[in-house]
C-alpha positions in Angstrom: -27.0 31.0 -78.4 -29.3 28.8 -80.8 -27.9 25.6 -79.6 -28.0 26.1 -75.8 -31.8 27.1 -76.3 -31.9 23.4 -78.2 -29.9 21.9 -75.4 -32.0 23.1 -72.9 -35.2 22.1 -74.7 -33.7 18.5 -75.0 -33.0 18.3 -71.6 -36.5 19.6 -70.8 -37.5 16.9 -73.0 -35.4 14.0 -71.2 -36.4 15.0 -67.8 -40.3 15.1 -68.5 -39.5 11.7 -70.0 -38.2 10.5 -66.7 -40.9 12.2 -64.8 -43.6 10.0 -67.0 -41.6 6.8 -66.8 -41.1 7.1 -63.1 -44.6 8.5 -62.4 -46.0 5.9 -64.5 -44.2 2.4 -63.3 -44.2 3.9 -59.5 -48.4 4.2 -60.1 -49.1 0.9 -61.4 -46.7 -0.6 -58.9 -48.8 1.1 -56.3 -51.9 0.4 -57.9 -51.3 -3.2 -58.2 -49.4 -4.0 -54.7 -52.3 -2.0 -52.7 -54.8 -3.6 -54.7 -53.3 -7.3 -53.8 -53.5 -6.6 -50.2 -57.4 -5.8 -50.0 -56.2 -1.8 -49.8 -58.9 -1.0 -53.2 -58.4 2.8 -53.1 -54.9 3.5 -54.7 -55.2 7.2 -54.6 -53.2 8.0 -51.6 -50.5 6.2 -52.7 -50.3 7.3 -56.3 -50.4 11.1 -55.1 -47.3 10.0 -53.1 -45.7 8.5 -56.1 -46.2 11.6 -58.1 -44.5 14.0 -54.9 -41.6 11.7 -55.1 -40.7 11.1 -57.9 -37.3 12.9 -59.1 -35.3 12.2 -62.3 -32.1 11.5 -59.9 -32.5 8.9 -57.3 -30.3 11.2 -55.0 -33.4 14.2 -55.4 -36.5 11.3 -55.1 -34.4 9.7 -51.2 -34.0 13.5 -50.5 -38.2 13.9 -51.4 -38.8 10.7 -49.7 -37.0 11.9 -46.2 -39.0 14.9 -46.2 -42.6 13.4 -46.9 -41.9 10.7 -44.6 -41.0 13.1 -41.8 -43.7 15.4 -42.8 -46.4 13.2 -43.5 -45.9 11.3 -40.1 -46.2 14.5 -38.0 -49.5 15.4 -39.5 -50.8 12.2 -39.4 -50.0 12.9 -35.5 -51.0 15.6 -35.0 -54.2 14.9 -36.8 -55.2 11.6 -34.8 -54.0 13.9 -31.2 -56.7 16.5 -32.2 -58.9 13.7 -33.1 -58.6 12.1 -29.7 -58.7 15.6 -27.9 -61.5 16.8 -29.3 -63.1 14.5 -31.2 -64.8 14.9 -34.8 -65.0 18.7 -35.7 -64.7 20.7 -38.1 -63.0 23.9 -36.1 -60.0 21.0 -34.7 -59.2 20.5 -38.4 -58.2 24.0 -38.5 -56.5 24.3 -35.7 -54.3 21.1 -36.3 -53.6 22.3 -39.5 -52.7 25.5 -38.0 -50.7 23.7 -35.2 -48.8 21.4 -37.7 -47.8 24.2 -39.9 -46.2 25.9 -36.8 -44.2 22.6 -35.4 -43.5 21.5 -39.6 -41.5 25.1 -39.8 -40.3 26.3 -36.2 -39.7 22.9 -34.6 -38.5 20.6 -37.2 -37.2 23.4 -40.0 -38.4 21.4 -43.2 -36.9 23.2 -45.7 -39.0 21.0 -48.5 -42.2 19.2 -48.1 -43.7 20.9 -44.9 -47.0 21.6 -46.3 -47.4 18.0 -47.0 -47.5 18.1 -42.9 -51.0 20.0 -42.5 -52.5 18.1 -45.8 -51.8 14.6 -44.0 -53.5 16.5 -41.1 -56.3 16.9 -43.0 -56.4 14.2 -44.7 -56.7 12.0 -41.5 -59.0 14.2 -39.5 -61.7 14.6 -42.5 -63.2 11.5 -42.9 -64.1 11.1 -38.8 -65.4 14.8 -39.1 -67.5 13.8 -42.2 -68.8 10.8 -40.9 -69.5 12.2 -37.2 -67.3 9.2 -36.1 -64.0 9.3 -34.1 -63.4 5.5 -35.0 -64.1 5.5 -38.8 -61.5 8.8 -39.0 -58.7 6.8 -36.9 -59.5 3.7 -39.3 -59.1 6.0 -42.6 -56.3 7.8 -40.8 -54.2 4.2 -40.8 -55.1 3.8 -44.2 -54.6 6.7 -45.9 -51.3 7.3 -43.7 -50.0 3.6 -44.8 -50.9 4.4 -48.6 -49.2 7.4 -48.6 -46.1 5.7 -47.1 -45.9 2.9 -49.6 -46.1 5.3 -52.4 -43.3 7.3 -51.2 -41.4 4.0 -50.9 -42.8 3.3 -53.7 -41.4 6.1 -55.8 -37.9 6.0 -54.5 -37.7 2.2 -55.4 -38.5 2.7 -59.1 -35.8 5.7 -59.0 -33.6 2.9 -57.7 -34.4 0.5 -60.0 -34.4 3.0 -63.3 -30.8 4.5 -62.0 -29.1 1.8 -60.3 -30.4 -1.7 -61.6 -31.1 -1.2 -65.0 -27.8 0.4 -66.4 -26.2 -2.5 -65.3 -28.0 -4.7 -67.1 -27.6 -3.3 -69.8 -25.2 -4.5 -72.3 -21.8 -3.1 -72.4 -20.4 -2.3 -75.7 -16.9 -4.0 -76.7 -13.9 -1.0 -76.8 -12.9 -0.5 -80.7 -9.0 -1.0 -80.9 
């Protein structure tokens, strides 16, 4: 009884360890390849990283799939409501509302849909804030492209941490 409680506290150990490596080289990746293309507000794409990011690289493809899919319809659905009825604050709602509906009757996302009617939001907000339909379609590209690179983001550092590195590493010679 003693030792599985310390063998699941070790593993709780290793996988928060592989949360923090991954979270941590998949945000400064971010942070640094937005950066370098003139895109100087990282935060979109770090949230991404941290949503992402799995221990297994099997888990972070799985996450990436669904916040892809997800995040893609509400970005839609977000610029159609902005186009329909311009900036306001009641069309936020109800494209939230609308995305929820097609994220769980129409496309069945078993993981991930609320990320649909937060990248609603998140592209409708800034146009409603700023009383302009253009500046919330310009934001909406940006924010929808920084979320996107930090999913890829994430599952390339999974990649890299389960795929590339173990075979670099060195291989020990068998004892005879």
């Amino acid at each position: 009884m003693f030792t599985d409680i310390v063998h699941l506290h070790e593993d709780r150990r290793k996988t928060g360890a592989q949360y923090a490596l991954r979270i941590l080289v998949g945000s400064m990746v971010a942070w640094l390849l937005l950066h370098s293309v003139g895109h100087h507000d990282p935060l979109w794409a770090i949230i991404s990283v941290v949503m992402v990011s799995e221990p297994e690289l099997r888990h972070a493809v799985v996450a990436f799939r669904w916040r892809v899919i997800n995040t893609v319809v509400g970005c839609a659905v977000g610029v159609l409501f902005m186009w329909a009825t311009g900036p306001q604050i009641w069309s936020i709602l109800l494209a939230m509302v609308t995305c929820v509906l097609l994220c769980t009757w129409v496309i069945d996302a078993p993981t991930g849909w609320r990320i649909g009617p937060i990248s609603t939001a998140i592209v409708m907000t800034p146009g409603v804030l700023r009383h302009s339909e253009h500046m919330g379609m310009e934001e909406a590209l940006l924010r929808t492209s920084a979320v996107l690179a930090g999913s890829a983001i994430a599952v390339i550092v999974a990649w890299f941490l389960d795929v590339v590195l173990p075979k670099l590493k060195p291989r020990r010679a068998a004892r005879g």
